[in-house]
C-alpha positions as CSV (number, residue, x, y, z in Angstrom):
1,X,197.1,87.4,72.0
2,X,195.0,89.9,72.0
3,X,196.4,93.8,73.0
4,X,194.6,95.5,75.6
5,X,191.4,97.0,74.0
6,X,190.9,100.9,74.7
7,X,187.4,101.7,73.5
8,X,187.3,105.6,75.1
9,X,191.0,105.9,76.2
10,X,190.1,105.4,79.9
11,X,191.3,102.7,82.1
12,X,188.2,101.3,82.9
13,X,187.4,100.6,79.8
14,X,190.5,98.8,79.1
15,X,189.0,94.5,78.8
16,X,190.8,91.4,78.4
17,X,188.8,89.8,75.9
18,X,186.1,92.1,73.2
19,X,182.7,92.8,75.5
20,X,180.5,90.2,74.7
21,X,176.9,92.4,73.9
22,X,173.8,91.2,74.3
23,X,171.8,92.1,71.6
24,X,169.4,95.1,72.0
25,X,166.0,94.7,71.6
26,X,165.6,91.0,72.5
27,X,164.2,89.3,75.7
28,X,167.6,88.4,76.9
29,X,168.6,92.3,76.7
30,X,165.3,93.3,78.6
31,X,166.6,90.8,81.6
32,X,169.9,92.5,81.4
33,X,168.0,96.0,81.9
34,X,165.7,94.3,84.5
35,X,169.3,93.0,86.5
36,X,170.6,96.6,86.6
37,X,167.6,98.4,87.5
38,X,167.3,95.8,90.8
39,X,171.2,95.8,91.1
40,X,171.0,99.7,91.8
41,X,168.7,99.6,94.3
42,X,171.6,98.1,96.8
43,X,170.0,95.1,97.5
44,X,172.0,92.1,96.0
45,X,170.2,88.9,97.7
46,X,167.3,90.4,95.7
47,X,168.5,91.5,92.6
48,X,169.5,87.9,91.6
49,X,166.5,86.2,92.2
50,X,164.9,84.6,89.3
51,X,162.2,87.1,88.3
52,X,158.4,86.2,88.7
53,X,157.6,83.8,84.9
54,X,160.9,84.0,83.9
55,X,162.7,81.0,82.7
56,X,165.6,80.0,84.8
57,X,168.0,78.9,81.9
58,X,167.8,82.1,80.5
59,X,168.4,84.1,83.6
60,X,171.5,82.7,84.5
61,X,172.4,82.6,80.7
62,X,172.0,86.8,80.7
63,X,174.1,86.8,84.5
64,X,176.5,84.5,83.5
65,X,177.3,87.1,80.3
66,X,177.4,89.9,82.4
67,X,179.7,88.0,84.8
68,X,182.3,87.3,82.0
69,X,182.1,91.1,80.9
70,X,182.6,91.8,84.6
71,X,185.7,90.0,85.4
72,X,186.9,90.7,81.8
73,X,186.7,94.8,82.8
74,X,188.6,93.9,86.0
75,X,191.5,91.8,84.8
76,X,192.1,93.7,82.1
77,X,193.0,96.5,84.5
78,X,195.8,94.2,86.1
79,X,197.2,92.9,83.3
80,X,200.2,94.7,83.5
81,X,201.0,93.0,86.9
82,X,200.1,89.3,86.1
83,X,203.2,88.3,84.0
84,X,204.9,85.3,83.5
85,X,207.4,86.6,85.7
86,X,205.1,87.5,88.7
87,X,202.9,84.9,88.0
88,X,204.6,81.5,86.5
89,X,201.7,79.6,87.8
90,X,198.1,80.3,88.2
91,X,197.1,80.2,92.0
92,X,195.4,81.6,94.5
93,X,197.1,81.7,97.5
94,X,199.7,78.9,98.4
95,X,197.3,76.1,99.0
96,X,195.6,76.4,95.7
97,X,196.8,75.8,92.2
98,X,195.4,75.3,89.1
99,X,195.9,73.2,86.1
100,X,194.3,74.3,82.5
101,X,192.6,71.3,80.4
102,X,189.6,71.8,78.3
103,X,188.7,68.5,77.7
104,X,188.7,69.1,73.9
105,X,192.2,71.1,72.7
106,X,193.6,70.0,75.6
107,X,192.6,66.7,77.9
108,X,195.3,66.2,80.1
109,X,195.9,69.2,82.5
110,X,199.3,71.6,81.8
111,X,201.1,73.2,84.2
112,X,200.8,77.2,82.9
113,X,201.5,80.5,84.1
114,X,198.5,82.9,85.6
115,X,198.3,85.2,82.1
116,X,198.2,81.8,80.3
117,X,195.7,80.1,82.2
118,X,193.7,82.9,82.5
119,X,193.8,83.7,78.3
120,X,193.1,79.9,78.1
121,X,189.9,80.2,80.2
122,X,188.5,83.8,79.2
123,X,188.6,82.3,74.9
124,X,187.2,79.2,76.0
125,X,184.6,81.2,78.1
126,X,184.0,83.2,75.0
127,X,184.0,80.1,72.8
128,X,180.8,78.8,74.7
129,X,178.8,82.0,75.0
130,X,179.5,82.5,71.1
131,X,178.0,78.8,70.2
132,X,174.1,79.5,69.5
133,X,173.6,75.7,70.0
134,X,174.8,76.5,74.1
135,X,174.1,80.3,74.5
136,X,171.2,81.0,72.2
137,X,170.3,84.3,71.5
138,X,167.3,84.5,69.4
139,X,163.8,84.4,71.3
140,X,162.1,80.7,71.2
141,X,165.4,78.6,70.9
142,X,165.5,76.1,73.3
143,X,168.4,76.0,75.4
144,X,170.2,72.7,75.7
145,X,169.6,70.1,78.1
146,X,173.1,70.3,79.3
147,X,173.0,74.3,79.6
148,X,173.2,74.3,83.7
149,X,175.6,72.2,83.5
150,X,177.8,73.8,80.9
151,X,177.0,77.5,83.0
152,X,178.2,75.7,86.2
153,X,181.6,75.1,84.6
154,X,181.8,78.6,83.0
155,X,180.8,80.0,86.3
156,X,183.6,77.7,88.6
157,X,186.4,78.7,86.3
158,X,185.6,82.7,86.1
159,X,185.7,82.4,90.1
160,X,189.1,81.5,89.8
161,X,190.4,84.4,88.1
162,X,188.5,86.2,90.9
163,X,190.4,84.4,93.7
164,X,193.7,84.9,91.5
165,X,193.0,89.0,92.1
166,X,192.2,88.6,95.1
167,X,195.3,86.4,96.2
168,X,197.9,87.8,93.6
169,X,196.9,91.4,92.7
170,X,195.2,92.9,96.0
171,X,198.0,95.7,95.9
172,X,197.7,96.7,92.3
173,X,193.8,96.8,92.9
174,X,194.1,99.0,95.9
175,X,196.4,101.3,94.1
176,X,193.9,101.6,90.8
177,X,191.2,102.2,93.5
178,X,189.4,99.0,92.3
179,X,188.7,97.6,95.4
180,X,184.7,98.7,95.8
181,X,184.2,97.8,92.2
182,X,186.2,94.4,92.5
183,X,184.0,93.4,96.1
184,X,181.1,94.4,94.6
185,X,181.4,92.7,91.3
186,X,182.3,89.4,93.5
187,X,179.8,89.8,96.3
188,X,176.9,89.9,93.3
189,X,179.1,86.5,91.8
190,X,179.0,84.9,94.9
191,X,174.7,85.7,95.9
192,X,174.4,84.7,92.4
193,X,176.0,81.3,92.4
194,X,174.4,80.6,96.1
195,X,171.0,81.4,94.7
196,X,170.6,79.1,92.5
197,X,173.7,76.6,93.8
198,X,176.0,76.9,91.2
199,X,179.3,76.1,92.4
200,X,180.4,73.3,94.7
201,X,181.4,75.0,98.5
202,X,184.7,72.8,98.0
203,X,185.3,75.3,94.6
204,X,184.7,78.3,96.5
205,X,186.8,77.9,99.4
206,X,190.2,80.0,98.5
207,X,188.0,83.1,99.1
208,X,186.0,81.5,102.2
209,X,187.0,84.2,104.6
210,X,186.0,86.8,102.2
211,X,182.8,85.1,101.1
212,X,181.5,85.4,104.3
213,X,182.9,88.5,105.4
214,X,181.0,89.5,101.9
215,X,177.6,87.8,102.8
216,X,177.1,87.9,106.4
217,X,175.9,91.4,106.5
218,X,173.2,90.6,104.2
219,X,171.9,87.2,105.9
């Protein structure tokens, strides 16, 4: 399992998994730059718009990287309050739990603890954004035919360590003072996925009341 990385000593630089970089210099890495720039000018509905002769595989290839690095960052500032213990099952919320399976390691879905599932999902997520046949990094290879719907997958199971936060670990996030980075980091998830209908409404609906909270002051 890997130990809590400290790159610069400070908490938020403390990740779950190793940052997964996009490599400098290449078109992917100019998106990236392109995401930020828009992302600082406040307006999220806008900054995740496909921009103008851009290919749409790619785009939410380069998002779907900075998602994982996202959520990453902000689990790996809680993981001293997801245990076993705290957390023998991964839920969010009473109505919702969830069962790991892979369909390769493992096909039939175990019953695991939060910190399991959650370690389960993040090296699987990091399996599939390392594989140059799915996530390819160098300019002119095609992506896959079955890209979006790999991305879709990626994308529903990262949500669900959001809702897990969000459910489980409000407190500890209040107390770290991570609760405008943690909304904001979501909020962007969640105009992302809706943009370009990512994730089925039935996936999303353990953080309902917060999506819309979330998006109805930017309709």
């Amino acid at each position: 399992h890997i130990s809590s990385l400290f790159c610069s000593g400070s908490r938020s630089s403390k990740t779950f998994k190793p940052k997964k970089n996009i490599p400098e210099g290449s078109h992917q890495y100019e998106l990236l730059k392109h995401a930020e720039a828009t992302l600082g000018s406040g307006n999220l509905r806008m900054a995740v718009m496909l921009p103008e002769g851009e290919d749409l595989n790619e785009w939410v290839a380069v998002n779907t990287v900075d998602f994982f690095n996202q959520i990453n960052m902000l689990y790996g500032t809680i993981t001293d309050f997801c245990t076993e213990e705290s957390c023998p099952v991964m839920s969010a919320g009473p109505k919702y739990e969830y069962h790991w399976a892979d369909g390769t390691n493992i096909k039939k879905p175990i019953k695991c603890s939060a910190p399991k599932y959650i370690d389960y999902l993040m090296t699987w997520v990091q399996d599939q954004l390392d594989d140059e046949t799915l996530f390819p990094s160098k300019i002119g290879v095609p992506f896959p035919k079955n890209f979006m719907s790999v991305a879709k997958t990626i994308l529903k199971r990262l949500f669900r360590v959001y809702a897990h936060i969000y459910h489980q670990h409000f407190d500890p996030v209040i107390q770290l003072q991570e609760e405008a980075h943690l909304n904001t980091s979501f909020k962007h998830f969640i105009f992302f996925v809706q943009e370009f209908n990512l994730i089925d409404r039935r996936e999303l609906a353990p953080l309902q009341e917060l999506i819309e909270k979330l998006t109805s002051k930017d309709r």
